[in-house]
C-alpha positions in Angstrom: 15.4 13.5 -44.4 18.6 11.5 -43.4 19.7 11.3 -39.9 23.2 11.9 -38.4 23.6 9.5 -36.0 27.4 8.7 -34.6 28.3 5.1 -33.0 27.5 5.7 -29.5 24.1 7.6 -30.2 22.8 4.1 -32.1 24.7 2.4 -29.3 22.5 4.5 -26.9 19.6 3.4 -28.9 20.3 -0.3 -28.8 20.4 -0.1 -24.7 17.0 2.4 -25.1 15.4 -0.7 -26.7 16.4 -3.0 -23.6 14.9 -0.4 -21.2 11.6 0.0 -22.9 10.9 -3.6 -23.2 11.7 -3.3 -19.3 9.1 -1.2 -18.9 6.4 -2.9 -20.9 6.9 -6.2 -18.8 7.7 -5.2 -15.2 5.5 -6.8 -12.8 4.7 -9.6 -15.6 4.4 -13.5 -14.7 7.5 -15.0 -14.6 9.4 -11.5 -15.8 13.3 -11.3 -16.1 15.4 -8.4 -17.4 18.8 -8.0 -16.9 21.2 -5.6 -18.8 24.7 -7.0 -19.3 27.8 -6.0 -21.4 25.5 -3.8 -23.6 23.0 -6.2 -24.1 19.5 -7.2 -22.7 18.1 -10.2 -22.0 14.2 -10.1 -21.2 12.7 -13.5 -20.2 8.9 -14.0 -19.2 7.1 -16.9 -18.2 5.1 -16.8 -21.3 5.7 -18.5 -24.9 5.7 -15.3 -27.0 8.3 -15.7 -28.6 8.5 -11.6 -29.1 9.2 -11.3 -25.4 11.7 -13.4 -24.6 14.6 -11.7 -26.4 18.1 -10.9 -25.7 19.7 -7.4 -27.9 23.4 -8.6 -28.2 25.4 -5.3 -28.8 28.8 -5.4 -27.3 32.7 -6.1 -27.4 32.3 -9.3 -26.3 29.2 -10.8 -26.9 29.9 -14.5 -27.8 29.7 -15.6 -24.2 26.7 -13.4 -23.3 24.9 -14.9 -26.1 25.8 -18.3 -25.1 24.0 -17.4 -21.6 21.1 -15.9 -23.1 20.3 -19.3 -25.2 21.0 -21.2 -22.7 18.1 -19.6 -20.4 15.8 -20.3 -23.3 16.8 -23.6 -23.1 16.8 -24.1 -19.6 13.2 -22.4 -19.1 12.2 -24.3 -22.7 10.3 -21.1 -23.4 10.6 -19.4 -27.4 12.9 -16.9 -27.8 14.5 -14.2 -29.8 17.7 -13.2 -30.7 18.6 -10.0 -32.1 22.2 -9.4 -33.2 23.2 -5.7 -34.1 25.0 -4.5 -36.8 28.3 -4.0 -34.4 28.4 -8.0 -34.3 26.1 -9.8 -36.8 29.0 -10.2 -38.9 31.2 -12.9 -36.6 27.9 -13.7 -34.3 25.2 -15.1 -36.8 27.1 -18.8 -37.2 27.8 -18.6 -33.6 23.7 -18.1 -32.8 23.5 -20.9 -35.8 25.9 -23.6 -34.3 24.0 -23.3 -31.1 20.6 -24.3 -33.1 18.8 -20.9 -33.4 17.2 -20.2 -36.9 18.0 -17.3 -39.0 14.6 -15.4 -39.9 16.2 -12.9 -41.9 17.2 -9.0 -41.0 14.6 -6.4 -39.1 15.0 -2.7 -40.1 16.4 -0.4 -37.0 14.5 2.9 -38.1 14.4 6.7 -36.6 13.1 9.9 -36.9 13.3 13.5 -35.2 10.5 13.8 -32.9 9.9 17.5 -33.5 8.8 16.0 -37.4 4.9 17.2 -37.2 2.2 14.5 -38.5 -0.7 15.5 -40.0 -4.0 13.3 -38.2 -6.7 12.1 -39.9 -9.5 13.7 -38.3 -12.1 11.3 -39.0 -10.6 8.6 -37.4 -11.0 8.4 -32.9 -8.0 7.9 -31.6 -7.5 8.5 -28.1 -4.9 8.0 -25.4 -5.8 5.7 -22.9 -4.9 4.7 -19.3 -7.3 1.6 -18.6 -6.7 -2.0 -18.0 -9.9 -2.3 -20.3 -7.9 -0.8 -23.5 -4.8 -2.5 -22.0 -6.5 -5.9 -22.9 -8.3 -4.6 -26.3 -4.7 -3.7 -27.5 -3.4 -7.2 -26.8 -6.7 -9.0 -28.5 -5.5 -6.7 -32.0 -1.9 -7.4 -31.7 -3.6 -11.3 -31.3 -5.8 -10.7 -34.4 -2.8 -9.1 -36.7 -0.5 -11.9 -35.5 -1.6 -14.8 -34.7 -0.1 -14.8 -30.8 -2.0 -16.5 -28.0 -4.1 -14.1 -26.1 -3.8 -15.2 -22.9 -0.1 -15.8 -23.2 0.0 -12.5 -24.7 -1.2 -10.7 -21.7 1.2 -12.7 -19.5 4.2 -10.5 -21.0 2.1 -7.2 -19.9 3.2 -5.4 -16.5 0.2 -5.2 -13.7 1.6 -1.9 -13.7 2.5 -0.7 -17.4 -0.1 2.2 -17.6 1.1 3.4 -14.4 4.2 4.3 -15.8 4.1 8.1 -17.5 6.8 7.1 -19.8 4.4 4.6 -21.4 1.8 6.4 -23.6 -1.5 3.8 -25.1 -3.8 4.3 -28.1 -6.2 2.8 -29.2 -8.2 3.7 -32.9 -11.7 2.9 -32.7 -14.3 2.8 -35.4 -18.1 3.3 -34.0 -17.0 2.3 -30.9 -15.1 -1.2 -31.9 -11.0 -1.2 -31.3 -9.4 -1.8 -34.3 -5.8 -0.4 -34.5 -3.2 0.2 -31.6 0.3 1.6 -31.3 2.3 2.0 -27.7 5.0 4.3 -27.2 7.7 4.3 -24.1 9.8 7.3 -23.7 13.5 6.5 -22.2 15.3 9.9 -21.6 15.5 12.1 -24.7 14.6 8.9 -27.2 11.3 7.5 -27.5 10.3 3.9 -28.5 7.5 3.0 -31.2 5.7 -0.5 -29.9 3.2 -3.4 -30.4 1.7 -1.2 -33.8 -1.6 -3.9 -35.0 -4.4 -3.1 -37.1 -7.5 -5.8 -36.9 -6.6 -7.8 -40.4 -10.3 -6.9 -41.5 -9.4 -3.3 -41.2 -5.8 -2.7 -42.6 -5.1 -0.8 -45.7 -7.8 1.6 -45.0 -5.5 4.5 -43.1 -6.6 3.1 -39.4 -2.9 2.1 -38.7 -1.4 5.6 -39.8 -3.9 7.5 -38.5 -3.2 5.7 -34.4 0.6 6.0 -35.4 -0.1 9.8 -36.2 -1.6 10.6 -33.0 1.1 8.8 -31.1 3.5 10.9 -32.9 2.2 14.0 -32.4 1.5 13.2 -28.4 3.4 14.7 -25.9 6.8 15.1 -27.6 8.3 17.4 -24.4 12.0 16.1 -23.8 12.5 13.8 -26.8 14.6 14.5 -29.7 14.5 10.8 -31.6 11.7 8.2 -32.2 12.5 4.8 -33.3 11.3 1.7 -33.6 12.4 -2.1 -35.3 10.0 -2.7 -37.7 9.1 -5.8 -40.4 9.9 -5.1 -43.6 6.6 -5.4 -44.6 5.9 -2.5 -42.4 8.9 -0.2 -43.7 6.6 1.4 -45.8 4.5 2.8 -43.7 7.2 4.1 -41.3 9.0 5.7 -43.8 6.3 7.5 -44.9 5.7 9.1 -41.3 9.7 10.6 -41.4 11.0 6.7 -40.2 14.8 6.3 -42.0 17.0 3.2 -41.5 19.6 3.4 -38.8 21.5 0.3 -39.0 19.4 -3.6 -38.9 19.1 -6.5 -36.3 19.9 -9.9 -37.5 16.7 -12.0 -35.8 17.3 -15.8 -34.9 14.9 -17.4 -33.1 14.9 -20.8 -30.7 11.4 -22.9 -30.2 11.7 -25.4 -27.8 
């Protein structure tokens, strides 16, 4: 099912992106966020690189992006850039002549939240609210990726669970963690986040069945999930409803 979706709805999207980053790393070591000519940067004191991102969607972006590397530099953390469609076209050899490298082109994806998901019944998923699952969901998104645990848990607010705009799950099977998927809710859209499956469990329906519970949660108020995704992922989203909106060029900076 295609989506209709003018300008300043993806535009609303872009900035919804910004805001639920904000909300996954307030309160984190060494946290930053700032919101500036329609773009984000989000800094933490940790090297994921994941974290430390700016969204560059704007009129005039060159000088904001300039900024933005510049802080990487300065800090000599990793970071991400994202360009959106709206300025990837003049903005990629900008981010390129100041020495970030060009990983290719992420997939901006949506779907209508009133969409029902059927669950998987045999699979326990729950909702959770504990610094315990908190932690069990950084060690998968560790396992599925390769990021450093302990810097991983640097770019998690003391406070994320306390939000009630930020919704946890966490798949087990026979008791053990294996697959997690976060979701942040910012006004009518809501943001799909830090989906891993344990590499030892993936391709056996643990992933879609956490992503189908998060779905289906507590959809009150929201009209329009999203979510960047790899492309390896794509797949799977599309199968849940997911349908591309528009891309983000991604360069990143190592120090």
């Amino acid at each position: 099912m295609e989506i209709p979706l003018d300008s300043l709805c993806i535009k609303n999207l872009w900035q919804s992106l910004g805001h639920e980053v904000d909300q996954i790393s307030q309160d984190a070591t060494g946290y930053l966020a700032a919101f500036v000519s329609d773009g984000w940067i989000v800094l933490t004191g940790a090297q994921v690189a994941d974290l430390n991102m700016a969204l560059v969607h704007g009129i005039s972006p060159q000088a904001w992006l300039e900024d933005s590397v510049n802080s990487f530099k300065t800090r000599k953390i990793p970071g991400v850039v994202f360009l959106t469609d709206s300025v990837s076209s003049f903005m990629s050899q900008a981010a390129s002549d100041l020495g970030l490298e060009n990983q290719g082109v992420m997939p901006h994806l949506a779907r209508r939240s009133d969409l029902n998901t059927p669950e998987v019944a045999t699979v326990d998923v729950s909702n959770y609210k504990d610094e315990t699952s908190l932690r069990q969901a950084a060690q998968l998104q560790s396992n599925a990726f390769g990021y450093d645990l302990s810097e991983l848990n640097m770019t998690l607010g003391g406070k994320v669970l306390d939000n009630p705009a930020v919704q946890l799950f966490v798949g087990r099977d026979c008791g053990r963690p294996v697959s997690t998927v976060m979701t942040i809710a910012d006004g009518r859209t809501r943001g799909v986040w830090n989906m891993a499956t344990d590499p030892g469990y993936q391709g056996k329906g643990f992933g879609s069945a956490v992503l189908a519970r998060a779905l289906n949660y507590s959809r009150q108020g929201c009209n329009l999930d999203h979510l960047l995704a790899t492309q390896r992922a794509e797949s799977l989203y599309r199968r849940f409803g997911f349908r591309p909106i528009g891309t983000a060029s991604t360069f990143t900076w190592q120090p």
